[in-house]
Every structure is written in structure tokens, then in C-alpha cells.
N, C-alpha and C positions, 0 to 999 in steps of 0.2 A: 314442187307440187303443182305449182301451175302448169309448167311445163305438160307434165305427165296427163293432166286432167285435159288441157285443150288437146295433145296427141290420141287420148282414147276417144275422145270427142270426135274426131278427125275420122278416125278407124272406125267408130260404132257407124256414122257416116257413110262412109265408104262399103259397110255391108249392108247395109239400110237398102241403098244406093243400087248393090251387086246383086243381090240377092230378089231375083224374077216375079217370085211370091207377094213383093212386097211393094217393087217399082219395078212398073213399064220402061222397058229399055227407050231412048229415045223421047220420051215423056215429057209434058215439063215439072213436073216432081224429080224425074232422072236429071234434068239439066241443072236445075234446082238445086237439090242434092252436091250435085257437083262443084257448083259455085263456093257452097258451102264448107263442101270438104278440102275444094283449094285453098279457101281462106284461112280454115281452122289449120292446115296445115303451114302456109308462110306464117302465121302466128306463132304457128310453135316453134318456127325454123329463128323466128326474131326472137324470140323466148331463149332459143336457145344459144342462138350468138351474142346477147346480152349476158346469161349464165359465164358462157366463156369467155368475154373480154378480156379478164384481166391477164387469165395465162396467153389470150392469145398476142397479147398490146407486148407482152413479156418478153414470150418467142418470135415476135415478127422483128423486134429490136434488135435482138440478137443478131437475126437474119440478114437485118441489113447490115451489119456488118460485117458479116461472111462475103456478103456479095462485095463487099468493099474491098476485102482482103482477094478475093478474085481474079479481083483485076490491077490491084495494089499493094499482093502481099509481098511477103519476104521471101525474096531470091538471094541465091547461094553463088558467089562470087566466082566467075569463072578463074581455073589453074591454067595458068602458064607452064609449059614446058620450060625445063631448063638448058642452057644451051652448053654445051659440050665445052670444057674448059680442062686441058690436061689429064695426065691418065688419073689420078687421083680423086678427080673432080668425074671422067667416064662413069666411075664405079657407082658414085652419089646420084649420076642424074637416071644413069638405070635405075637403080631403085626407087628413084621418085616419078621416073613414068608408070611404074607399076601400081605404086600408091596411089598415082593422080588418077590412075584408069578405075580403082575402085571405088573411088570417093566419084568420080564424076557419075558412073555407073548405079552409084547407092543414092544423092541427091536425086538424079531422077527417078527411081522408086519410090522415094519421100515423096517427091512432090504430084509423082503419079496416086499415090496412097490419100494425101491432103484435096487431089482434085475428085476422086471418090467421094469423099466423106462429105466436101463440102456440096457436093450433087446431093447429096441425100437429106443432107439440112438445110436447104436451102426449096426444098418444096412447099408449097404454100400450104397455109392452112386456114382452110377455111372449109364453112360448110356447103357450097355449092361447087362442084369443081368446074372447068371452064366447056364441057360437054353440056353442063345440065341437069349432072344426074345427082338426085338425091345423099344426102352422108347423113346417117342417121349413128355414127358409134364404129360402124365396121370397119372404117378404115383403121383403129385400133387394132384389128386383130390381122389388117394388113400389112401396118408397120412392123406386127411384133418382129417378122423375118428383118426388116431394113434397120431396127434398134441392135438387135443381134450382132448382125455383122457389122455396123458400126462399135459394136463391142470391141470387135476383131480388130478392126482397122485402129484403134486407139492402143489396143495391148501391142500390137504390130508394130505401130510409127514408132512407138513409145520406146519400143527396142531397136529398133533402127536407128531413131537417134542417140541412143547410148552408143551405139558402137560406131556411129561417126564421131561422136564425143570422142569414140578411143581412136578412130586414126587420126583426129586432128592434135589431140592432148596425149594422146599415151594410156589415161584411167579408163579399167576397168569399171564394169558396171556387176558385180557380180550379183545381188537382189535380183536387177532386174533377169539376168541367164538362168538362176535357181525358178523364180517366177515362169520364166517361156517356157522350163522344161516341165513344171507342174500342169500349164496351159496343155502342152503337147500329150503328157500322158493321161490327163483326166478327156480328151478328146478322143484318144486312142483307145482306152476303156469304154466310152460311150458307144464307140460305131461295133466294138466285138462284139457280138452276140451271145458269146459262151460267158461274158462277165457280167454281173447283174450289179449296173452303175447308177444309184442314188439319182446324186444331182445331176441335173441336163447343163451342159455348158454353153458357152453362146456359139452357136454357126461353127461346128466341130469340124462338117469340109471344108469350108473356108479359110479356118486357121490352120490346116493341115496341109492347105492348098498353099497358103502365103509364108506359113515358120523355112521349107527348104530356100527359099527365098533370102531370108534374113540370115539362115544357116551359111548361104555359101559365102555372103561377105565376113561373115563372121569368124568361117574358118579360116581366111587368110591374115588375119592378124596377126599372126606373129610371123608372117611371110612377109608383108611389106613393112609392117612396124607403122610411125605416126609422124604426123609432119612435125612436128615438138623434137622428135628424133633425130629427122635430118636437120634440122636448123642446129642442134647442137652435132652433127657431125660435120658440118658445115664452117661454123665457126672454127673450127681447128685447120682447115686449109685456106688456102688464099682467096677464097671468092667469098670475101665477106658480104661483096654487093649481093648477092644471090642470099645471102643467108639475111642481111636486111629486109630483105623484098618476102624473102618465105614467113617474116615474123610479122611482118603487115599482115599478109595474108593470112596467115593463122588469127590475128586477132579479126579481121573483117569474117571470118569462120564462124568466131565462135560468139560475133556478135550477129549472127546470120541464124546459128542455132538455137540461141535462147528464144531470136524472135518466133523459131516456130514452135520452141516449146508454148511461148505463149498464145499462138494460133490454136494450139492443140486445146489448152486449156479453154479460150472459146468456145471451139468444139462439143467440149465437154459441155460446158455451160447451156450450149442451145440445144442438145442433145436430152437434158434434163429437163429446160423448159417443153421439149416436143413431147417430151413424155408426159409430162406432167399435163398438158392438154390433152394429151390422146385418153389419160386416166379418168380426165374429169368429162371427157365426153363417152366414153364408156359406160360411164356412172350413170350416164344421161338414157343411152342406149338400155341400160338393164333396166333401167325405171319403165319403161315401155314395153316389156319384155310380151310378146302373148302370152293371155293366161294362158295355164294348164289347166285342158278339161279333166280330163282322165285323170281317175284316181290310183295311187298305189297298189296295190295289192297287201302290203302292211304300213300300219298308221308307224308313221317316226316320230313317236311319242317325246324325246330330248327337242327334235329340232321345233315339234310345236310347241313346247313348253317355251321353248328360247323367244319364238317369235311372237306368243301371247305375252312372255313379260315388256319384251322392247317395246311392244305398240300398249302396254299400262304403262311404261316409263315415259312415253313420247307424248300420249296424253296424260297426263300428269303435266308434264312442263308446257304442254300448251296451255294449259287450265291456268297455270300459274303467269303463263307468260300474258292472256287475254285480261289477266286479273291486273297483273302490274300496268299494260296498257290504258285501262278502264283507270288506274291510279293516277298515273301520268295527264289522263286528258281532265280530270277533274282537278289536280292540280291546278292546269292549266287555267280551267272556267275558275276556278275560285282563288284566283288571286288579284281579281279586283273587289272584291266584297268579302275580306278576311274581316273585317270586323263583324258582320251580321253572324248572328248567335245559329248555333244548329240543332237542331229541333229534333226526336226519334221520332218516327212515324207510330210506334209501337205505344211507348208512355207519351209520348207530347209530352217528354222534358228534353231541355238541352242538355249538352253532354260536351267534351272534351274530347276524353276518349273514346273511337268509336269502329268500328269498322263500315268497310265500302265492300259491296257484291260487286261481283264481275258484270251484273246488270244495271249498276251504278246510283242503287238506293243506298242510302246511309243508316245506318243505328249506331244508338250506343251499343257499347260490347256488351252488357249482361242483359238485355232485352232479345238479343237477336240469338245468343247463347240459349236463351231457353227456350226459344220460340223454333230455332233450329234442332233441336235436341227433340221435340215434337210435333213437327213437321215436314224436317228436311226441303222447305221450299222458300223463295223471296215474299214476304208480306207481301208487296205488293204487286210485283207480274205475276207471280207463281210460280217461277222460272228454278226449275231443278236445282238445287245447290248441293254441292263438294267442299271439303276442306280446304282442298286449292281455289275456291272461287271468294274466298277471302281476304281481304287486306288489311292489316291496321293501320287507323289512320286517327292522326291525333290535333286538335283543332288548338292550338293555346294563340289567345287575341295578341295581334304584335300590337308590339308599345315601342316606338321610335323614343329614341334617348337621342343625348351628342352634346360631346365635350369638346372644347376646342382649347388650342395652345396658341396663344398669338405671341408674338415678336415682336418687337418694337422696331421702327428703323435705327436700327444701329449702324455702325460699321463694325460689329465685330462678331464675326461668323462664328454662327452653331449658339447665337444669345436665344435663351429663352425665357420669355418675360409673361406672364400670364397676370392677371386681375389679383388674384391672391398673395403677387410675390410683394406686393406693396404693404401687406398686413403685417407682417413682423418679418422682423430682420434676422433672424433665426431659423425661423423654421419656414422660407418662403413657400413649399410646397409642402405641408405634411401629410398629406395621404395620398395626393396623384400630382399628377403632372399634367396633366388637361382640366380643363374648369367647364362647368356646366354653362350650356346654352340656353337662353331665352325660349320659352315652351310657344313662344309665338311667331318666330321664324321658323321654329319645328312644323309647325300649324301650314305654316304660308309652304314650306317645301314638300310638305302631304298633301296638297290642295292643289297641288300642278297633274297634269296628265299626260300622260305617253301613250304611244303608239301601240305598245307590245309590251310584255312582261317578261324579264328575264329572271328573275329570283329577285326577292325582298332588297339584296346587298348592292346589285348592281341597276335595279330601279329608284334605289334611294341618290342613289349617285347620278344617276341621269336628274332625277327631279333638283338634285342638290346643284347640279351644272347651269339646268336651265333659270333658276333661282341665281343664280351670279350671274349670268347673261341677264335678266331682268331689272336687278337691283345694280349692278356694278358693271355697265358696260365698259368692253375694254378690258375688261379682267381677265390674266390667263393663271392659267393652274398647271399644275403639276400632279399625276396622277399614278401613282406608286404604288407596287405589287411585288414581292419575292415571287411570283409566281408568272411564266412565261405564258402558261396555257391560258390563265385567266383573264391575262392578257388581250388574248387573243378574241375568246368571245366577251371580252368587253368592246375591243374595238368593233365586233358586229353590232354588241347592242348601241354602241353609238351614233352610227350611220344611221340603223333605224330609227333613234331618238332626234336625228339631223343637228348634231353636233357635232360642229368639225374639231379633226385631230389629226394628229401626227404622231409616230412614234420611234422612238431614241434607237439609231441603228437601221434606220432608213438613211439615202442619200438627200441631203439635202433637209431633216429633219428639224435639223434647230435654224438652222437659217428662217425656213418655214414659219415654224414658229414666233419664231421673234420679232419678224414685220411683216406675216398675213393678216390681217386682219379678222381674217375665215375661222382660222385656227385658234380652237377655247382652250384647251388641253395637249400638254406632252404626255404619252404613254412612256414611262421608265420602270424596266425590269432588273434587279438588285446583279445579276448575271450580265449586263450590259454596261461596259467601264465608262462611267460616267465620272472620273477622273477629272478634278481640274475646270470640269464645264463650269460657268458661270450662265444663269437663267435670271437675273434680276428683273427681268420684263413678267415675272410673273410673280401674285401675292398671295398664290391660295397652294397648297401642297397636300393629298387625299391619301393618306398613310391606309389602304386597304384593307391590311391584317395585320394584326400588333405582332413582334416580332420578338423571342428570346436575344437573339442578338443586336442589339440595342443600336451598334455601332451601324448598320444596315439603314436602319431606319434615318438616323442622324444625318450619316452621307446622304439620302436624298433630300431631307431638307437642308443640308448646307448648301445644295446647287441653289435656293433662294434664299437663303437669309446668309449673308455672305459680306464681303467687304466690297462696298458701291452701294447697297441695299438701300434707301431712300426713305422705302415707303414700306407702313407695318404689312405684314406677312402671316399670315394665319396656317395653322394646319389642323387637320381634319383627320383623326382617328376612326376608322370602321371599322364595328367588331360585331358579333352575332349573339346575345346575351345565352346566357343557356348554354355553351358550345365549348369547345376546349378554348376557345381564342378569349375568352375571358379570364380563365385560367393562365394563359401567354399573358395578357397584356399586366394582370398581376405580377406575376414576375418581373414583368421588364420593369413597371415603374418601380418595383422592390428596389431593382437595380441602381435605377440612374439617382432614387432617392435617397440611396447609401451612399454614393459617391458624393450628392450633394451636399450628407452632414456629414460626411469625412474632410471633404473640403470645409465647409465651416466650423468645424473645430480646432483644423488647423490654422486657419487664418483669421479669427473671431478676434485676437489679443492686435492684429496688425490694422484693424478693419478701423475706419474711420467716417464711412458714412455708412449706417445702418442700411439705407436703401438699398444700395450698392453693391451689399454683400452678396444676397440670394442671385444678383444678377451673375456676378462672378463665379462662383459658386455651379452656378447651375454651367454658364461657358463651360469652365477648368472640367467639366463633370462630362459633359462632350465631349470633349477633346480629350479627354482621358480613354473612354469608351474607342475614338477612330484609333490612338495609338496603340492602343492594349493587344491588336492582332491583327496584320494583314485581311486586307477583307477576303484572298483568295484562299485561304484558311477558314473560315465564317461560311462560306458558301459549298454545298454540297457540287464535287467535279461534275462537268459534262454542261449540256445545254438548259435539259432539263433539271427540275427541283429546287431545294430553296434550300432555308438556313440548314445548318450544324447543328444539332439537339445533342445535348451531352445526358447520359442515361440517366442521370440525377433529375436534369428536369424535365426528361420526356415524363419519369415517372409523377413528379408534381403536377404534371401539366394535365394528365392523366385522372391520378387517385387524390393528388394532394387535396381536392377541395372534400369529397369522401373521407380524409383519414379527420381533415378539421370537423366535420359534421358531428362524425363520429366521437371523436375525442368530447365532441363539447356536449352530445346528448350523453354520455360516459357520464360527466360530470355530474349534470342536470340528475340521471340515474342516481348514484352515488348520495347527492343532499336528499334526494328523497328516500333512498333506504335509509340514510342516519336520522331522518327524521323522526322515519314510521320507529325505528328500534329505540329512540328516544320516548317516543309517546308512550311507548310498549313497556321499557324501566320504569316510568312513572308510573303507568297502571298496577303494575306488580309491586312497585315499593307502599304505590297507598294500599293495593291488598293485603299486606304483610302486615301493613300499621295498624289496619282494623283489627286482623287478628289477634294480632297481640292489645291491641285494647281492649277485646271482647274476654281474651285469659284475664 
């Protein structure tokens, strides 16, 4: 659009400019003018090399590798003549000068046909050519003839080397001969005039010009036969050396021909990418198209229907698109003052739920609902309003929470020891596995400030970083994600937060870590074999998303709480309250918390220091969890995504907290219908009693 609007800019310019009536030729308004119209048009010319970069960074790639092939492609092994050995042997080497004269004869037409083609892809492209002269789209409908006949020249080579395939090996190609012959007569039907032929085929003289060509080597095949041939006519008399020497030769053949089928294939490839740039600057070219003054002579009532719907469909989604924008940038501004209260402009009350205009005034939704419904315009600009120029948007006050799981120094990998496990010897965890934190280091880790805002999760994490650099110099952590991508823009928001890190699957990453002193955090992604590494130099581990797969989780705190482990080890659960990951982390601790009183039930009668148990217990409950399944099993294939969701608990993760809501307002329902129909028997029974005391 840009493009299009500085191009007509350019053009209205330029008649401004041309037009006598309006400017003095020679003028300085003409010179003027001119300036202007230069300008607006290398604008448009950088508008539009920018538009095309990408196919052109595509095709230029390619290209260079065509030129490379040039000068360094694949050549076809020169044939030796065979030298005259007995009458037996006469008969052999006649027939193989014949063979050799065809095959030498047909190699150089390949290679005459590959230096074509590669002329033709190998032209530059760009939008200026080296004269000077403007390209605005047309050279599109210049190529269309040079795409064409590279058609040719690809159906062509293509059968050429099938049939040196057959005098070096003996196989037929039959596809490809049914194919030429289809080529030949859909070509032959085109150029008749008496036959009325559909489809245009590509460059019909040219293939009609090149098939007797490929015909005439073709027809001597079963004249000279294939080098496969003699080498087994060969073996059977005495000049075995020659029949050695011809099986070299056939193999350096026919690793000679695959190379050019793969040339070919290049070809192909850079032939698509030309196209595909010539299309999208085509695209460019019609966008600029001169109007049409002149009118029809009859209105084409379908095709204006057509074009007034796409341009309501198009604004439509800008409407919605300027809406979503206006959503995003307020975002943006309101996430350092999520707690101040939001106020309507309309009642001057606050609200929750509310909507945002595309003009970026806020209401609750039943004020602006009916204000809209009466108005159709913004309270407060005035500003037209649409359906699409609305958003929902929904304010609920965050409330930072945070459980932590500490570790003791142990030596014995995968222990987890929390505050609660010291309360009974029984039931060390009974309802979680992390224990709540102090609301006043909550306080002290809201109270730091950042640069930038990334979302709620991964600002908490940065003030949560800078808070351990503060309090606990020296501290390094560990910072864990199933997830590669999130990964990724956490290490941006790091940099911005100037927290140094490193991350697992870099060269040189844990070394880093371990004695930089720079370096606060390891980035570890569950897809990264982190196998066997031992991390004791660090005491803090940031479990990002609680995980169904429990064993995931586990393996990255066992790279620090491990055997060496010295000093206590803490880890850090983040989870987003409200979200399905509340739902996940339920399940998980379901998990490891049934393992825990599975294990102490069976070893409750062996147990001899009550302390001791939960500690065990909880181990045995880990290490149950890594053995239970290969982690390459647990992890969804490829580089990207995360855990294995089995359909039972996508659907818990899902509905389960909806079916328990339900179920328990059910209940709640239920005592109060037997209530009301209780109250109800007694009314009627004392009604019944009066009656009959009144008989």
C-alpha cells in the first residue's frame, strides 16, 4: 500500500509537472516538481526492493550457485577407443566406436542444453538494470517467453539423459518416451490451425525444434546397444583388461549422470525461485496499474459485487486489526500500574470487565453497550464506532503467590526436604510439595524495577534474579523450561534486564557458567540431553511451568541436588493462577504425592526413625518417576514442543476443574431441594392435622 500510494504520488507529480496549463516549462515550480517527482519515485523503487528481498536473497542464492557449477560442474568422462585385439575382439571394438561416437556426440548436447539454461538463470535480478532504465513489473511479461523455453530445455535434458542412462546401463526409460511423445503431439496440435487446442503448451517451436534431436540418438539404440553390453561381451573373450577398464568407465558414467541430474534439479529450483519474484513484482506492477477513465458501455454488475464485498472484507479486518493494535499498546502502558483500580468514564465506577475502543478509551461493557446502542460514537473523542472497533478487555488485580521446595544438603540425589516434612512422619507432604513463602520477600521481589516489561511471568523472574544477586551474591541458578521458544525470548528479556546467562547447548556453556563469575543463570530446555551433567555450583533451580510429566521436571533439579551437593538448594515453581498450568501442577503433585504414600506404606513396618521416612520416601518417589519411562518417550519428537499429554489428562487439565465445580454446586443444589421439599411435607402434614382436628 505504501508502495502504490508514494508511486501515484510520483505520477500525479509528474502530470502536475507535464501538463503546461499548470507548470511553466523550465520554471522553478517545473524544476521543483521535478525534484520531487525523482524523489518520490527512488522511494518507491526502495519500497519496492525492500517488498522483494526475500525472494530476491532466495534467487540470488541459488544463482550463485549456478555460476559455481559454470565453471566447476560436472563433466562427463572422456572414452577411450579400444585397441584392436584379434578377430574376435575386431568385431567388439567396431561396435564400440559406434557406441562411443553416440554417447560422445549426445554429452555434448547435454552440456550444450545445461549451458543454455544456465544463461538464462543466471541473469540478474534486480530492479535497476546496468543501462539505467527503469523495471517497474514488465520484465515479468519479458521472461514469460525465457520461463517457457526453459520448460523445454528441462523436459528435453530430462530425456536425454534417460537415454544416455540407456546406452551406458542398457534401461529403458519408458515414462519418460510416452511423456516426449504427449510433449510432441499437444505441440503439434497447437501450431495447426484446423484444430482448436485448449491448453498452450510451453515454447511448441522450440520443442519441435529440439525432440528430432533427442529422436535421432534415440533411434539408434538398439543399433549400437550400451556399454553394460559390451563389458559383458567382453568378459567372455580374452581381453579381460579392456572389460576392466570399460566397468570403471561405466561407473565414473554413471556417477557423472546423477551429478547432472542433480544440476538439473537446481535448475529447477532457481527457475521457481525467478518465478516466484517475477510474480510478486508483477503483483507490484498491477498495483500501479493507470486508472481506467472510460467507462464500459454495460455495468458488470457480478464483478462489482465481487470487488465492493473484498474491500468490506478488507476493512473489516483492518478495523479489527487497528483494534487488536490499540489492545497491544495499552497492554504495553498498563503493565506497570496493574494494580491502580479502572474507573468508566461513563458511571465513575470501576469495573473488571470492560472494553477498549480502537481510540483507546475504556468502559465497562454494559455502559458503553448502551451508550453505543444510542449513539454509535466514543464518549469521549466522538470518534465513529463499528463492531470491529472493540475489544474485550478484562482487568483482574494480580496477586503474586510462591511456594518453594528446598533440599537439604544431602548427598543423596533427587532428596526433597521442605519445612513440612519435619511435621509428621507419615504424611510428610499432604497436599503439595512446595511450601509457601514469606509475604515479605514477596514484597521485597515486587519492589525491584526493570527496564522493560515482558509479561507478568517472565518479569517476576527477572525481579526474582535480581533479588538473589542482592541478597545472595554468588548465587547461580538454574532456569528450566520444556519449552525452546520461551526460552528464547527469555534470554532477550534477560539482556535487557543485564542479567548475565548462558544456555545449555552452547559451546563452551557450562564451563561458563561454572567459573564466570558474570554468569547468574543456566537456560535448560527439557529437549536438551542434559544427561549425567552435574551443576553443583548452583542453589536456586526456576521450574517455569509445572509439568504432567513429573520425571522432566525432576531430571532438571537432579543436575543440582545430586551427589557432591554441599549446600541447601532451593527450587522455584512458576505458574499463572487462573490458567490451565494450575490445573498441570495439580496433577503433578497428585502424582509424586501417591508415589510418596505408596512408598510409605510399604516401608512404614521397616522405618526406624520417623524423620527419615518422608525423606525417603519422597527420594524412592523420584527415582521412581526418572525410571518409569525413558525421557525420549515423555517428550514430544522434533526440536520443537514439550511434554507427552495422554488424552485422559489433556482432558483433566482442560474440564477437570469445571466437572469438580460442577459436581459440588450439584450437590449444594440437591441439599437444597431436599430441604425446600422437607419444609414442604411438614407444611402439608401440619395442614392435614388441623383438619382433621377441626372434623
Amino acid at each position: 500500500l505504501q508502495h502504490a500510494c508514494t508511486f501515484f504520488a510520483a505520477t500525479a507529480i509528474f502530470q502536475i509537472k507535464t501538463n503546461e496549463a499548470l507548470t511553466t516549462s523550465e520554471s522553478e515550480d517545473f524544476k521543483e516538481l521535478e525534484e520531487r517527482e525523482t524523489a518520490l519515485y527512488d522511494s518507491a523503487k526502495q519500497l519496492r526492493r525492500e517488498i522483494l528481498r526475500d525472494p530476491t536473497l532466495k534467487a540470488e542464492a541459488t544463482m550463485r550457485k549456478i555460476r559455481g557449477l559454470v565453471k566447476k560442474g560436472t563433466t562427463m568422462p572422456g572414452i577411450a577407443d579400444l585397441e584392436l585385439v584379434g578377430i574376435e575382439g575386431r568385431r567388439l571394438v567396431e561396435k564400440s566406436d559406434e557406441l562411443f561416437d553416440v554417447v560422445r556426440e549426445q554429452v555434448d548436447h547435454i552440456l550444450e542444453l545445461r549451458a543454455k539454461m544456465a544463461e538464462y538463470l543466471v541473469q540478474p535480478l534486480v530492479d535497476e538494470d546496468e543501462e539505467g532504465l527503469e523495471t517497474t513489473g514488465e520484465e515479468y511479461e519479458t521472461s514469460t517467453k525465457q520461463q517457457d523455453e526453459l520448460c523445454v530445455y528441462f523436459d528435453v535434458i530430462k530425456a536425454m539423459q534417460a537415454d544416455l542412462n540407456t546406452f551406458i546401463t542398457g534401461e529403458d526409460a519408458p515414462l519418460v518416451d510416452h511423456e516426449m511423445k504427449t510433449l510432441a503431439r499437444d505441440a503439434k496440435w497447437f501450431l495447426d490451425p484446423e484444430i482448436d487446442f485448449g491448453s498452450v503448451p510451453h515454447a511448441p517451436e522450440l520443442l519441435l525444434k529440439l525432440l528430432p534431436i533427442r529422436n535421432k540418438f534415440r533411434a539408434r539404440k538398439d543399433e549400437v546397444g550400451s556399454i553394460r553390453g559390451l563389458i559383458s561381451e567382453a568378459r567372455g573373450l580374452e581381453t579381460a583388461m579392456q572389460g576392466q577398464s570399460s566397468s570403471r568407465h561405466e561407473a565414473e558414467r554413471y556417477l557423472a549422470l546423477s551429478g547432472l541430474e542433480k544440476e538439473v534439479d537446481l535448475f529447477r529450483v532457481a527457475q521457481n525461485q525467478r518465478i516466484e519474484f517475477y510474480r510478486q513484482l508483477q503483483e507490484l506492477s498491477d498495483a500501479v496499474a493507470p486508472y481506467k477513465e472510460e467507462v464500459d458501455a454495460v455495468l458488470d454488475l457480478p464483478a462489482l459485487e465481487l470487488v465492493m464485498a473484498k474491500e468490506d472484507l478488507q476493512s473489516t479486518n483492518l478495523a479489527q486489526l487497528k483494534t487488536k493494535n490499540r489492545f497491544l499498546l495499552n497492554l504495553r502502558d498498563e503493565s506497570g500500574n496493574q494494580g491502580s483500580p479502572k474507573i468508566c468514564v461513563i458511571c465513575q465506577s470501576s469495573f473488571e470487565d470492560g472494553v477498549l475502543t480502537v481510540c483507546g478509551h475504556q468502559y465497562c461493557k454494559e455502559c458503553i453497550h448502551h451508550w453505543w446502542t444510542q449513539h454509535r460514537t466514543c464518549p469521549v473523542c466522538k470518534r465513529r464506532l463499528h463492531t470491529a472497533d472493540f475489544h474485550n478487555i478484562t482487568y483482574k488485580p494480580q496477586e503474586l503467590k510462591a511456594q518453594e521446595e528446598v533440599h537439604s544438603g544431602s548427598s543423596s540425589p533427587g532428596l526433597d526436604n521442605s519445612p513440612s516434612s519435619s511435621s509428621s512422619a507419615t504424611t510428610p507432604q499432604s497436599s503439595s510439595i512446595y511450601t509457601d513463602v514469606d509475604t515479605k520477600l514477596l514484597d521485597e521481589i515486587k519492589s525491584l524495577d526493570l527496564p522493560t516489561s515482558y509479561g507478568t511471568k517472565i518479569d517476576t523472574l527477572g525481579r526474582h534474579l535480581h533479588w538473589l544477586r542482592e541478597h545472595d551474591p554468588g548465587a547461580k541458578a538454574i532456569v528450566f523450561s520444556q519449552y525452546r521458544e520461551f526460552l528464547d525470548v527469555l534470554g532477550t528479556a534477560l539482556h535487557e534486564f543485564k542479567i548475565g546467562y548462558t544456555r545449555l547447548g552452547r559451546a563452551g556453556a557450562v564451563e561458563k557458567f561454572r567459573h564466570d563469575p558474570r554468569i547468574d543463570c543456566l537456560l535448560l530446555d527439557a529437549k536438551t540431553d542434559s544427561s549425567g551433567l552435574t551443576l553443583v555450583c548452583a542453589t536456586h533451580v526456576f521450574v517455569c511451568e509445572p509439568l504432567i510429566q513429573t520425571a522432566v521436571e525432576v531430571q532438571a533439579i537432579a543436575r543440582v541436588h545430586r551427589i557432591g551437593q554441599t549446600r541447601g538448594t532451593t527450587v522455584w515453581m512458576y505458574l499463572v493462577g487462573g490458567t490451565v498450568e494450575e490445573a498441570v501442577y495439580e496433577i503433578s503433585v497428585a502424582r509424586r504425592l501417591a508415589h510418596v504414600q505408596s512408598r510409605l506404606r510399604k516401608g512404614k513396618s521397616r522405618s526406624a526413625t520417623p524423620g527419615l521416612v518422608g525423606e525417603n520416601a519422597i527420594e524412592a518417589a523420584n527415582s521412581e518417576e526418572l525410571q518409569a519411562a525413558p525421557m525420549s518417550k515423555l517428550l514430544v519428537a522434533g526440536k520443537s514442543g514439550g511434554e507427552v499429554v495422554g488424552n485422559g489428562d489433556l482432558w483433566q487439565c482442560l474440564f477437570g476443574k469445571a466437572q469438580r465445580m460442577g459436581a459440588k454446586r450439584s450437590v449444594e443444589m440437591e441439599e437444597e431441594v431436599g430441604r425446600h421439599l422437607r419444609a414442604e411435607a411438614a407444611v402439608l402434614r401440619r395442614v392435614a392435622a388441623m383438619q382433621e382436628g377441626e372434623e
